[in-house]
N, C-alpha and C positions, 0 to 999 in steps of 0.2 A: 494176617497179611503176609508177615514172611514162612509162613510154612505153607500155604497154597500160592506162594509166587511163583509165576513161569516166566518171567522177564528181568533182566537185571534191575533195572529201572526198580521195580515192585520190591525184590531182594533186599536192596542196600536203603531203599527207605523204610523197609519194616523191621531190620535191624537197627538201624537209627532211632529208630521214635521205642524200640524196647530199651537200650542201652540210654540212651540219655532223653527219656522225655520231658523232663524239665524244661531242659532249652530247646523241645520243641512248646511246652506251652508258653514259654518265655516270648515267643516271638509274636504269640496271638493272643494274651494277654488285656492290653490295650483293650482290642475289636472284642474282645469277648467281656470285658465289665461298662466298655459305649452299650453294648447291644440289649445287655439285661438293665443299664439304667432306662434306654429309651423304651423298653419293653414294661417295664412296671413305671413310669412315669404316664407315658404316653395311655397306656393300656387303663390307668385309675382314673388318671383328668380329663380321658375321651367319653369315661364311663357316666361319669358324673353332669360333664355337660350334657350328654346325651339324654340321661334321665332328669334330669332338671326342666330342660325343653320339652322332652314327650309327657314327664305324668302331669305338668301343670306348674313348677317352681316357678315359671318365669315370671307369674304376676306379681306385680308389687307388695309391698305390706299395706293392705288394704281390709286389715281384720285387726278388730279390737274387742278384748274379751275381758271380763270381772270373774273372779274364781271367789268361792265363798269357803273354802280349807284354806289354813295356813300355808304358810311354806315348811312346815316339819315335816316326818317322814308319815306321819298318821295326826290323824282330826279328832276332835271331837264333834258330839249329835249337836252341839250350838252355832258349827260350824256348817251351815246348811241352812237353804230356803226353802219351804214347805211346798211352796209353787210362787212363779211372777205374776204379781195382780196382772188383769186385762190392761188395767190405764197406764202400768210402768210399758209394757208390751208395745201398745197405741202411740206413749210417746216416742220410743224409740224407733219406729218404725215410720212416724212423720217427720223425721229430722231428714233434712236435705242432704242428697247423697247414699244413705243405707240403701240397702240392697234386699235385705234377707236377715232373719236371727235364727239361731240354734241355742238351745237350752240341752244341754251336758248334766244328766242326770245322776245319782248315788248308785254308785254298783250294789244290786243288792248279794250279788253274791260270795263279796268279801267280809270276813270277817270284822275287819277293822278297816276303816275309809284310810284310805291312800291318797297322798298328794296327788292332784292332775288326773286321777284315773275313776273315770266313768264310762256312762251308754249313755247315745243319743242316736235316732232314728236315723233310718240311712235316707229318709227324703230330706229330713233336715241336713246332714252331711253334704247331700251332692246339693246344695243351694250355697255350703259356708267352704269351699273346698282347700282352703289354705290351712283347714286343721284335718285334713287328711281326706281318706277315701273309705268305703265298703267293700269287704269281698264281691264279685261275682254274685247277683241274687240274693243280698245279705237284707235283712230287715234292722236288726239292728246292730251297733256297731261298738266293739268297747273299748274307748279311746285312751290314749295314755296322755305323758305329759306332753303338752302342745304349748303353753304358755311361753312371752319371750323369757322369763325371767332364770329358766330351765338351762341345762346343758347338753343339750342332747345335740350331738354331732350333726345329724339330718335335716331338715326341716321339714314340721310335719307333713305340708301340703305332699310330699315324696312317698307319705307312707302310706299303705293298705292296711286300716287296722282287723286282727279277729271280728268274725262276726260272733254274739250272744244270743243263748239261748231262751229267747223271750219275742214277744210280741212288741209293735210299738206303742198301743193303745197299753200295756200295763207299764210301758217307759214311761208316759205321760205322769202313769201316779205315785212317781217316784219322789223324794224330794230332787230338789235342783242344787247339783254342783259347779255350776260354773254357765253364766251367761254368752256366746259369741255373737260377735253384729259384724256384720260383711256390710264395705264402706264400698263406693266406687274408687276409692284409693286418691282421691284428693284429701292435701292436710286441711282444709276448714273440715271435712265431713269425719274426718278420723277422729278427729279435733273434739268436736261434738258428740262423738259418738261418746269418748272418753270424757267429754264432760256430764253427761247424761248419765252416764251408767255410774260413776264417781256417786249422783247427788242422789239415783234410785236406789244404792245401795251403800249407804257409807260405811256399814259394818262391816264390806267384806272388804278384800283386796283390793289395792289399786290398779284401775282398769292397765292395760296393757295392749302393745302390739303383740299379735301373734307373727313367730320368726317365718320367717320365708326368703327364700332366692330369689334379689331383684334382677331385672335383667343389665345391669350396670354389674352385679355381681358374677353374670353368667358370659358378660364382656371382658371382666378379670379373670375366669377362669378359659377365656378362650383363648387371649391374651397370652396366660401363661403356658397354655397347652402349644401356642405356636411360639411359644420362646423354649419350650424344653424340643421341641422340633429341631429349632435352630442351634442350638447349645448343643444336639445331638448329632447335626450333623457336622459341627466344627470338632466335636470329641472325635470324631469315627476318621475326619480326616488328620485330625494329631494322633490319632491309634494306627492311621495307615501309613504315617511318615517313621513314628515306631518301630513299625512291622518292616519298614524296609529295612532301614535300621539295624535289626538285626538279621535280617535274610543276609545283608552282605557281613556282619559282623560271624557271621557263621560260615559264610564262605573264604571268607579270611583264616579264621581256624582251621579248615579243610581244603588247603589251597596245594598243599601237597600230595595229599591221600588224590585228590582229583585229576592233580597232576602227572601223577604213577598212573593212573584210570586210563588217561587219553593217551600218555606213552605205551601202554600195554594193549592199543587198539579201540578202547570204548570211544562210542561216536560221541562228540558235544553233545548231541540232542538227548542223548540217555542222561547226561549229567543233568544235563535242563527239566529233563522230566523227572529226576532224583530231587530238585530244590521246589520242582511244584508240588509233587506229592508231601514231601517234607514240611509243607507249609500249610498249602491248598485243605488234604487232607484233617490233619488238627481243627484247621478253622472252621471248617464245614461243619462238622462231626460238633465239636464243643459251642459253635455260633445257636446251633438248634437245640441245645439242650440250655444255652442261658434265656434266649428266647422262652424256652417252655416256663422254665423256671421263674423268670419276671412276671410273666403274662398271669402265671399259675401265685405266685407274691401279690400280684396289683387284685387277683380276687380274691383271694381272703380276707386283704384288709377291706376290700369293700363290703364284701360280706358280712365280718367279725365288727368295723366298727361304723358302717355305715347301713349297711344290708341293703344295699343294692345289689342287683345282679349281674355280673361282668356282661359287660358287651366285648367283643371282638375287636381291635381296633380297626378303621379302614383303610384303604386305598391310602393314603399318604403316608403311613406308618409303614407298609407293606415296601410300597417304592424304595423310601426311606432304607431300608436295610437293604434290598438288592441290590440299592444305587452306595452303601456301605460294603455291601462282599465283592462285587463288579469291581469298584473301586481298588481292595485288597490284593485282588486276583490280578490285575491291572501292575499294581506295583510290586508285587514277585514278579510278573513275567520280565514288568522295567529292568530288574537284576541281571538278566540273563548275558546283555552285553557286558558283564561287569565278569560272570563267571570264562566267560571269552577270555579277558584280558589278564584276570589272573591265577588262570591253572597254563600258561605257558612251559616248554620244557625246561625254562630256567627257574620254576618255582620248583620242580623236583628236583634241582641239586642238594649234595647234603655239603654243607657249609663245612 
């Protein structure tokens, strides 16, 4: 900037920002850690309700399931049911309220049975969909841990599991690791389901909800997305008060040098266009790069501990920051009457 400057104006603020740029990030500061918290806030909790709503979270806990593997990290072959009689099948299926069941088969392709992870057909999947989904064209599907009792960050219904390399007629002749029963999501029918499946199999596991995002949960999470809205736009307005803040604290420091400027002939408006650039400048330049940087933060953690895939944020995020830079730019120009009143010929006396 100051070696292809052709205008004063351009000159004395691209030797400014070489010689001391500290105090120019100093003055933008504020605007530029509002703009990357609203940028990875906004950017992760718009992601999350998003996908919560579109692949299916939103239904209730309306899935109760019996696992027949411990909870350690590997099973034994005692741990497993050979197949579910017809009559256990029948009564589950006439309790008031069920929907549909999935039977979650023994992966035969691991060596050693794994907590939670099996295959089950993908017509049985898209009938029980709060333990996940099928790839695209998948037959069958090989599921991980879906049970409540798990930690897993996600809730299955969100997730696409691998499809397996098998048919679903030789899933059937698998043994059975883990029963699901899809309720209409009333507690007498969940109720029941869990009572049922407790007395069909008392050897295994106690029956459980499977986790899911209720939509009460996806009202908290809307909730807080419009609360980090508003907490962002009160930051961006304490980062704008800031930012004046030191506009005049620096023209305070330079209130001589400016004032030799105007005695020596430079117009006001070149000084005025020396404290936009000085400011303007910086904030632009660094506002787009915290932006990248949050946006680019809010998707890896989705990624790395959620695996969802960023969405974009929208329109009100967007505003949002315009209606924060508009703002900034707003209150540098405010200074200008300030830079009037004190580069007078009496601030370059020498005392």
């Amino acid at each position: 900037m100051a070696a292809r400057a052709n205008r004063p104006a351009t000159l004395i603020t691209g030797r400014r920002l070489l010689d001391d740029p500290r105090a120019a990030f100093r003055s933008i500061s504020g605007l530029v850690l509002a703009l990357f918290v609203t940028s990875a806030a906004i950017g992760a909790l718009g992601t999350i309700v998003a996908s919560s709503s579109e692949v299916g979270g939103s239904r209730p806990a309306n899935t109760v399931a019996v696992q027949f593997c411990g909870l350690t990290t590997s099973c034994g072959s005692a741990n497993s049911v050979t197949s579910v009689p017809a009559e256990v099948l029948a009564t589950l299926q006439g309790i008031a309220g069920v929907r549909s069941l999935a039977l979650v088969h023994v992966d035969p392709s691991l060596t050693q049975r794994m907590n939670g992870i099996g295959v089950v057909s993908c017509e049985e999947l898209a009938k029980n969909p709060a333990i996940g989904k099928c790839e695209l064209n998948g037959a069958v599907a090989r599921v991980g841990i879906f049970l409540g009792q798990n930690e897993v960050a996600k809730p299955p219904s969100l997730t696409v599991w691998p499809s397996a390399s098998m048919s679903a007629a030789s899933v059937e002749r698998l043994p059975v690791e883990a029963v699901v029963v899809t309720t209409d999501g009333s507690p007498g029918s969940v109720e029941r389901a869990r009572t049922a499946l407790g007395e069909a199999f008392p050897d295994g596991q106690p029956p459980v909800v499977v986790d899911s995002i209720g939509p009460s949960q996806l009202r908290l999470l809307s909730m807080i997305r419009s609360l980090t809205q508003i907490v962002v736009v009160a930051s961006l307005i304490i980062a704008a008060c800031s930012l004046a803040v030191n506009v005049a604290a620096g023209l305070n420091e330079r209130r001589r040098p400016f004032s030799l400027l105007r005695l020596t002939g430079v117009p006001t408006a070149v000084l005025r266009r020396v404290v936009a650039l000085e400011s303007a400048l910086p904030l632009l330049l660094v506002a787009a790069v915290s932006i990248v940087v949050g946006l680019l933060a809010a998707a890896l953690f989705l990624r790395s501990q959620l695996d969802f895939a960023f969405q974009v944020p929208g329109v009100t995020y967007w505003a949002t920051v315009v209606f924060g830079l508009v703002a900034a730019l707003a209150i540098i120009a405010s200074t200008f009457p300030l830079l009037d009143r004190m580069t007078g010929p009496e601030a370059a006396r020498n005392e």
